[in-house]
N, C-alpha and C positions, 0 to 999 in steps of 0.2 A: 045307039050306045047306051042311052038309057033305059030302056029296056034291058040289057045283058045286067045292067048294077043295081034294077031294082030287089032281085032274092037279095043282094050281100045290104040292102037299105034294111031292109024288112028283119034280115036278121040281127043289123045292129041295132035297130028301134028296141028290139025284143032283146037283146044284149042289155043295153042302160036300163028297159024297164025289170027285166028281170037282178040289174044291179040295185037300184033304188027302191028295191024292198026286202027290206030284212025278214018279214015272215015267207015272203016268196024263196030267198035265197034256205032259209033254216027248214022249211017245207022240203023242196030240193035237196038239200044233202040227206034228209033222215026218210023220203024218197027212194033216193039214189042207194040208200045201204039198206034198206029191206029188199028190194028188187033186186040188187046185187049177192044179198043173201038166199033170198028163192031162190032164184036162178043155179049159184052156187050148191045149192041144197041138192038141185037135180041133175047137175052135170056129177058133182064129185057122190054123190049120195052118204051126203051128210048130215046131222042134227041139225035141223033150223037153229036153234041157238050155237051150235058151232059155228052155222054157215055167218050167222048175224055177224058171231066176234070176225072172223077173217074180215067178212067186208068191213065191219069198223077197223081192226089193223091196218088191213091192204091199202084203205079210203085216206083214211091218216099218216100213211108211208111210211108207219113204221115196220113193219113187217117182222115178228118176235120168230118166225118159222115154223111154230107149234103147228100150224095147219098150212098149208102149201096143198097149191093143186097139183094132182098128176095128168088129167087128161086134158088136151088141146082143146076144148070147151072150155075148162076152166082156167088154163094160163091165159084165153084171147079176152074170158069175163077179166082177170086182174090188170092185164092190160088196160082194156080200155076203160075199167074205175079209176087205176092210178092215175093215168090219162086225163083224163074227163076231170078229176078233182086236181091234182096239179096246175093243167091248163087252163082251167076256168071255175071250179068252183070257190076250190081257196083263196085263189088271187081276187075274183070279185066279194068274197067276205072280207076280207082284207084290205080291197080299196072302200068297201062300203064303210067301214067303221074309221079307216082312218082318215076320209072322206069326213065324220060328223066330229073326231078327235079337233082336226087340224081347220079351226072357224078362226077368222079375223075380226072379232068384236070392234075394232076399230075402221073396219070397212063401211063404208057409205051405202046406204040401200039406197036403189037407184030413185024414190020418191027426193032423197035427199040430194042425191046428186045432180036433177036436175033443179029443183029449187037453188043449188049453188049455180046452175047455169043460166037460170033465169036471171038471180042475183048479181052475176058477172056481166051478161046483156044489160041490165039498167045501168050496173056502174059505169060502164064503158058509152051508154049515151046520154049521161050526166057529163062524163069528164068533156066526149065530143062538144056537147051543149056548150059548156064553160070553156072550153077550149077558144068556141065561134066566138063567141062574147067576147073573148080577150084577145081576139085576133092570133092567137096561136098555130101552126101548121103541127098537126099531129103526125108521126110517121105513121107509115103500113103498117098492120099488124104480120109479124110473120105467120106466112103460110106453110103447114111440114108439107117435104115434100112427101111424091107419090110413093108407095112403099118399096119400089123394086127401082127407083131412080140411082143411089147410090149402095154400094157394097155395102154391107150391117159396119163395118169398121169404118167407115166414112162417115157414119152420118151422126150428126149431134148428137148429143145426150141432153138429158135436162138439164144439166148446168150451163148448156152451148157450149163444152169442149168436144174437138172430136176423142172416137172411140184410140184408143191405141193398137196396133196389131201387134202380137207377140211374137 
């Protein structure tokens, strides 16, 4: 079975890598609209510069109509541009920047988060320690349970209430 999912690995590796780079992605569309413009040039037999503007039209979906293709070469080229940019180019420029927009400067970088775990282990056999000393019985710490033990609406929140169903 792994072997059948390794192509769809390979292509999503090369999915993220090609979303996590803005010169890769900006290369690729202006890529995508010269080759789309060639191409166009020699199916419709048109002015490379006419051919460019279509595909920048077509690319961008807005389609003004001033050039339209008439041969089946050239409807299957604006298909698969508008396609191809629709489906994947725009949407990964689109997650990529709102990706670098939308940062949580109040987030913990994990150097930090584990030094608060570290911090939390000492506290916790300080209190044990002094606990022994004073003869104290500490309770259990609770343990969450396993992920798929109870329904998502069953199972605590961080406050300990349960979820409510609607």
């Amino acid at each position: 079975m792994d072997v059948l999912l390794l192509p769809f690995r390979w292509i999503y590796r090369g999915l993220v890598w090609f979303a996590n780079s803005p010169r890769t992605l900006i290369i690729s569309y202006l890529l995508m609209i010269v080759v789309a413009g060639v191409l166009y040039s020699h199916a419709e037999h048109k002015s490379a510069a006419d051919s460019v503007w279509w595909a920048v039209v077509t690319a961008s979906t807005v389609g003004y109509g001033d050039i339209s293709p008439t041969s089946f070469a050239g409807r299957f080229l604006a298909a698969l541009l508008i396609s191809t940019m629709v489906l994947l180019v725009i949407p990964l420029i689109t997650a990529h920047f709102a990706s670098r927009l939308i940062v949580d400067d109040d987030a913990f970088e994990h150097a930090e988060q584990e030094e608060l775990k570290a911090d939390v282990r000492r506290l916790r056999a300080l209190v044990e320690e002094m606990a022994t000393r004073q003869g104290i019985a500490l309770p259990e710490p609770e343990r969450p349970e396993p992920a798929g033990a109870a329904p998502l609406w069953e199972r605590p929140t961080r406050s300990g209430t349960r979820r409510r169903r609607r």
